[in-house]
N, C-alpha and C positions, 0 to 999 in steps of 0.2 A: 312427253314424259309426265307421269301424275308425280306430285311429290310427295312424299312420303309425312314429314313435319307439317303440322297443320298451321292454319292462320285466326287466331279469334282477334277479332274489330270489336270496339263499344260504341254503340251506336249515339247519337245525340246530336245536336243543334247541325252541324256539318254535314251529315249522313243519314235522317232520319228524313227519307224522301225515298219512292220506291227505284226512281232512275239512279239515284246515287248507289242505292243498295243492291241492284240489280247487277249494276259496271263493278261495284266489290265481291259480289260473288263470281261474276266473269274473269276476273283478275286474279283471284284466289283464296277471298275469305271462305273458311271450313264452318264459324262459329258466329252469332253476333253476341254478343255482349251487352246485357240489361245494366246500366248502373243504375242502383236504387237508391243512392246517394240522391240525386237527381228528378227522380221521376214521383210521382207522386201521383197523380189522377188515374184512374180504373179506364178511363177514355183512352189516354194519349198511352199509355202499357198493352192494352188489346190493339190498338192501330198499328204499333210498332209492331209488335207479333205478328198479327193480320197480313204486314208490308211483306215482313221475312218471308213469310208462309207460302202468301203468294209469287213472288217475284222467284224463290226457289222452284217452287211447282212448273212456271212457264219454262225456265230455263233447264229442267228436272234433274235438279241437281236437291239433293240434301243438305242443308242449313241447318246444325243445331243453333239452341238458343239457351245460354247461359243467362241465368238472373241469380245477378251477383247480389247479396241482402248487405246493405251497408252495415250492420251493427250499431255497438256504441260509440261511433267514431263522436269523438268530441271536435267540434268544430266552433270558428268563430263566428258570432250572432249579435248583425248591426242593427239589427231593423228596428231596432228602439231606438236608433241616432238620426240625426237629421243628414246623415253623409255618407258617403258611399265606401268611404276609407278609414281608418284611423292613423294620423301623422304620430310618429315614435320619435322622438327626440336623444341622442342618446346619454346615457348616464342618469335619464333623470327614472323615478320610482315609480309604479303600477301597479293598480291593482287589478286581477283577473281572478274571474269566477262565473256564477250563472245569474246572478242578479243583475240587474239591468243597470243598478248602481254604478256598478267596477266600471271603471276607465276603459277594461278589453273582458264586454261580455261573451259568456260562451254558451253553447247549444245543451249540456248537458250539468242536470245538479250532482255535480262530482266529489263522491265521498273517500275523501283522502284516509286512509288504512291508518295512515300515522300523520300526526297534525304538528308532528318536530321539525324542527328547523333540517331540511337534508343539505348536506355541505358538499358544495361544488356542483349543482344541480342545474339542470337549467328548464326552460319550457319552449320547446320547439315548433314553431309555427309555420307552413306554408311546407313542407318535407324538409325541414331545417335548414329553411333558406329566412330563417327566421329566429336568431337566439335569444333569448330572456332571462337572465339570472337568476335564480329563486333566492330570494332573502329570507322568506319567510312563510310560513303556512298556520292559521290560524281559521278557526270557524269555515272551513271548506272556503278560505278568500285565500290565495295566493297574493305575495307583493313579490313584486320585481323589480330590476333593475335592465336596461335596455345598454344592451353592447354595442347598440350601433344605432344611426339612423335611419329609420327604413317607413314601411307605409305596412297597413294591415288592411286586407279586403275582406270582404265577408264569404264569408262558408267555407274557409279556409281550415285545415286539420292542424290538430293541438295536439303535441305529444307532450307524457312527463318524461323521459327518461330516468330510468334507479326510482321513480317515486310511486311509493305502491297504492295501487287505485281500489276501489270497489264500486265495482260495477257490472252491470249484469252482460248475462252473453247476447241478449237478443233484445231489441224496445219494444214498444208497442208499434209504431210502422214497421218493424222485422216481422212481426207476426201477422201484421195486416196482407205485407207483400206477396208472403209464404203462402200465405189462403190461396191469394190471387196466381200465384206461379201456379200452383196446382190446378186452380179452374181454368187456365186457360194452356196449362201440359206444357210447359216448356220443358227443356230436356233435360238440365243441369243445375243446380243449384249451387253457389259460391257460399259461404257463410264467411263472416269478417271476424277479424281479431280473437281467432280461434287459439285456447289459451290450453284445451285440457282434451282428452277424448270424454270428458261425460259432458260437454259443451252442446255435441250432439243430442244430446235427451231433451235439450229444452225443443229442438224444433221438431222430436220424434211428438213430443206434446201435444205440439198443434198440430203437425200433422194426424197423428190418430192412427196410423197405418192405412190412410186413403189412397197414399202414392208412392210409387216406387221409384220415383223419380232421384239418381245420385245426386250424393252432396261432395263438395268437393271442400277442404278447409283451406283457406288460405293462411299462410303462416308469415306473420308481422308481427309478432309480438315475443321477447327472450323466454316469455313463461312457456310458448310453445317449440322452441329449441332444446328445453330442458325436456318437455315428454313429446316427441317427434317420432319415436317409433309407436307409440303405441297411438298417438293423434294420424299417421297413415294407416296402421292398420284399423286403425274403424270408421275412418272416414271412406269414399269413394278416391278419391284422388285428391293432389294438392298444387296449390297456385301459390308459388314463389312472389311471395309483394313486395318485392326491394326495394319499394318506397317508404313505405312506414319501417319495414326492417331496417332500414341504413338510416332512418332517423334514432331509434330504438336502441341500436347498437351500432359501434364503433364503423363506420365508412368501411375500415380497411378488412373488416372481417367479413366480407359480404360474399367477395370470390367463393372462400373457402367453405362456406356456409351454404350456397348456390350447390359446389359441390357435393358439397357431402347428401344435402336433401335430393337430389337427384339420383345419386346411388340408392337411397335408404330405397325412394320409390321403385325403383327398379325392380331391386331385392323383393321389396313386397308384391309387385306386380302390379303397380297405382298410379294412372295416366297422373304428367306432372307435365306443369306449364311451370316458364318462364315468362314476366312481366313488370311493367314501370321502365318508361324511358327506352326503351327499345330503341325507336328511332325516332327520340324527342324534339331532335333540330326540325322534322319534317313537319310540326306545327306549323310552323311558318316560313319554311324554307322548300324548295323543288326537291332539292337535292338532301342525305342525309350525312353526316360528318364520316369521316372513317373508322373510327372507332367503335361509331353503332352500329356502323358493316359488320366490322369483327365480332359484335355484339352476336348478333342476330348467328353470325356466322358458328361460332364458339357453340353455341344453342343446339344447334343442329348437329354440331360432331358429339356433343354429349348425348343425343338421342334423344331429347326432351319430345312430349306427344306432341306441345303445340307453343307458339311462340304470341303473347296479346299486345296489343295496341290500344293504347286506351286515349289519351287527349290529341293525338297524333289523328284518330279518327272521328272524334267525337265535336272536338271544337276546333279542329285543324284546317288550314286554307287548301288543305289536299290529299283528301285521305282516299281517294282512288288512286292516285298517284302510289302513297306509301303504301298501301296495297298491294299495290304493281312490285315495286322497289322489295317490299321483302318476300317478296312470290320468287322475284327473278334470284333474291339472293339465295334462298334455300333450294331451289332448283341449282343455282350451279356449283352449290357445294356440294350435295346430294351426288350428281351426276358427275362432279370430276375427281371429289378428293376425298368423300364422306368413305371410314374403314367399317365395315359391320364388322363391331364388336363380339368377339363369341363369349356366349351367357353362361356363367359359370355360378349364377344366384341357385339356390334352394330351391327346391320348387315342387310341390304337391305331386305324389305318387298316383298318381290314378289317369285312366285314360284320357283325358280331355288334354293332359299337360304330354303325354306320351306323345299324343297326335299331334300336339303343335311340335313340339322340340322332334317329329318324324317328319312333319311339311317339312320345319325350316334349313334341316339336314339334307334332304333331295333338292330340295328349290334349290341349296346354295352349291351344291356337289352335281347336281347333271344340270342337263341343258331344259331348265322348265321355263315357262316365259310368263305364266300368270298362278296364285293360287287362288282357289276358290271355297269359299267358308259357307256354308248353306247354318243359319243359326235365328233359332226360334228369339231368346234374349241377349243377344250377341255376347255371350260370354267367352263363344270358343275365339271368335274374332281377337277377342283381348287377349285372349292367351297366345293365337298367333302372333300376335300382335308384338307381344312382350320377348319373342324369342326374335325380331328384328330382321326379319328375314330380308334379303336382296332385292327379291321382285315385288311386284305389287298385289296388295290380297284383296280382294273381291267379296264383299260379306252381303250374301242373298239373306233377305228375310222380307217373309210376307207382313211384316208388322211397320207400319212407318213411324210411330215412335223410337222405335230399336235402331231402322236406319238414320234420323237424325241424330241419334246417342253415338251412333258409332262414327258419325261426322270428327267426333274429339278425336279417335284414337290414331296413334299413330300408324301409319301407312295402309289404314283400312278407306277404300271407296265403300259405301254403303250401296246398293243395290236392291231392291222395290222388288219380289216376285210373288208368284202364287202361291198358295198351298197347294202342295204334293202329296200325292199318293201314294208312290212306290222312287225306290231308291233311279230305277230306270228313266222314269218318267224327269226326274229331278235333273239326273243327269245331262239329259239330250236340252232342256230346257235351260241350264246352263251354259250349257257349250253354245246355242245359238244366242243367249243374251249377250257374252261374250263377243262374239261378231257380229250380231247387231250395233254392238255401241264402238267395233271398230277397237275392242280392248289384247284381242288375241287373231289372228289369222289364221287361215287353213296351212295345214303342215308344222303347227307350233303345237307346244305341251301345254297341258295343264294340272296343278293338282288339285285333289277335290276332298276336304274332309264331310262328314254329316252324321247323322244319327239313325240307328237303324231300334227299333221302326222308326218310319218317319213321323217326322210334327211333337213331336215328344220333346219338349226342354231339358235339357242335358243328358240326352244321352249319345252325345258322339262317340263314336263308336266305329267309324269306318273311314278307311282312306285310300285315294284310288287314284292314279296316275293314268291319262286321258292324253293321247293326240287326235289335233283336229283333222277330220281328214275331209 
């Protein structure tokens, strides 16, 4: 059984080796994951690429590759200190800011909106496992006061929460990154601390219109809760970051906040991941706790495209393991208890949306056993896609770009084939890809949308119901 809910891994120090990444695609990762936070040399970003590329190819499987651009993540910045930590005392007062001066330097010279004392505020450090009192704000220097005893490491992320910042959407290594994601085609683009939809224009900038490569926002920030319908519709899709979100905003409002962006995405038809803490215990543990079960589990009955992993794989004692672990979970919620919801969203009048809400009508009402999507830029794929069909959908396209992009979407395998000539031709060569890879058997159905004439981008147009004989 293929599962339908996808797997993105972040790759890094644990999993940036081509056996490691090999046995993660074996086990079920769909995506890897670039943190840019992280990475920095033009070297060690092509290598990592290079590894995906290949180690996918042998095992001919499609590997997208997500490069997530960190943004203005304000982080903390030791390397002016002679130590590796900074010891917090509690109650006693601090100052933090970007000068090397402050008691608790940071990465970013952060231009506070309002320089007034904000009452009851704090400054959150490490996913606010780290609280700081604000007392005071003066000349972009924060004073604080320390509620507890605790230790500070470097490169750690700084939240203000309630305290309004200015700052920009993208840095200068966001714009260096982007170049490089493009020369070297990755499939997906993340953009961090996505606040507005015109957030996108700065990286429409540097791009220039050289690539069509989707951006996906992630949404961590209260300002983008406030405009979240209109930040998914002009984005590609979006990654739920309930790490900085649940530092950002209230712990308890995160469920319901998970929920509802979920929905929105749907409605619009915009692959949406869930991420942060999945299955965090498995950092350093074999096994992952019960509640990241249900975590992972919950994930998958709401229909999300794809479920990530991020320090679990990246710096974790076992991230083929957790791999394995949330492969097998969303397989068997999938396969014994998962209900296909029927889609009752909005959804564009025209053929392309006619033919998927027709596949996913026959798939789920007679006896079909696979569908098959023949798609130049896999758009119709997503539209099947988004109508959630039962059985598993098959997205032919002679473009291997397209088939790594469509690695994300949910319950789509990507599929490598030729260019076709006529609808016949397309057909027969379907049907035996199908039973070459062991996906359908003789005496089973298929359905089959495409575009008439063939090779033509968007124009689907045909739908055809197939037994193999």
């Amino acid at each position: 059984m293929i599962k339908k809910t996808k797997i993105i891994s972040t790759i890094g120090p644990s999993s940036n080796h081509p056996h490691i990444i090999s046995r993660m695609i074996k086990k079920g990762m769909n995506v890897a994951r670039l943190n840019m936070a992280h990475l920095y040399k033009e070297e060690d970003i092509k290598n990592i690429i290079d590894i995906i590329r290949d180690e996918s190819s042998k095992l001919n499987k499609f590997t997208g590759i997500l490069m997530d651009i960190s943004g203005p993540k304000i982080r903390t910045d030791l390397t002016s200190l002679k130590k590796d930590e900074i010891n917090i005392i509690k109650d006693h007062i601090y100052t933090l800011g970007f000068s090397k001066m402050n008691d608790i330097p940071i990465s970013m010279d952060v231009n506070f909106k309002s320089n007034s004392n904000p009452v009851n505020s704090f400054v959150k450090i490490d996913d606010g496992k780290i609280n700081l009192k604000i007392i005071s704000i003066s000349n972009n220097i924060v004073k604080i006061k320390a509620t507890s005893d605790c230790s500070i490491k470097p490169n750690k992320g700084v939240n203000f929460p309630e305290v309004e910042l200015k700052i920009p959407s993208l840095t200068k290594k966001d714009a260096k990154d982007i170049k490089l994601g493009i020369k070297y085609k990755v499939d997906w683009f993340a953009l961090s601390f996505v606040r507005s939809p015109k957030d996108i224009e700065d990286f429409n900038e540097i791009n220039k219109g050289k690539s069509k490569i989707p951006i996906i926002a992630k949404i961590e920030k209260p300002e983008a809760i406030n405009n979240l319908e209109k930040i998914i519709d002009t984005f590609d899709g979006v990654l739920i970051a309930r790490g900085d979100l649940g530092v950002e905003l209230p712990l308890y409002k995160l469920p319901i906040l998970q929920k509802s962006i979920i929905s929105k995405c749907k409605e619009l038809n915009k692959p949406v991941i869930v991420a942060t803490q999945i299955l965090e215990s498995m950092v350093s543990n074999p096994l992952p706790t019960r509640a990241e079960v249900n975590d992972v589990a919950n994930s998958v009955y709401e229909n999300v495209d794809a479920v990530m992993l991020s320090g679990e794989t990246a710096v974790g004692e076992f991230p083929v393991e957790t791999v394995k672990m949330m492969n097998d979970i969303i397989l068997n919620v999938e396969n014994e208890n998962l209900k296909y919801e029927k889609i009752d969203y909005k959804y564009k009048q025209d053929s392309k949306y006619a033919i998927g809400k027709a596949v996913s009508t026959v798939s789920n009402n007679l006896k079909v056993d696979a569908i098959v999507v023949m798609t130049e830029s896999g758009s119709t794929a997503k539209i099947v896609s988004f109508f959630r069909p039962k059985i598993s959908i098959y997205a032919l396209s002679p473009h291997i770009n397209v088939c790594n992009r469509l690695s994300l979407l949910w319950g789509v395998t990507p599929i490598q084939s030729q260019e076709y000539l006529s609808t016949d031709e397309m057909l027969i060569n379907a049907e035996q890809i199908l039973l070459d890879n062991k996906f359908i058997r003789n005496g089973q159905t298929f359905v089959m949308t495409a575009g008439v004439p063939v090779g033509i981008s968007g124009s689907t147009n045909m739908f055809r119901i197939q037994k193999v004989e």
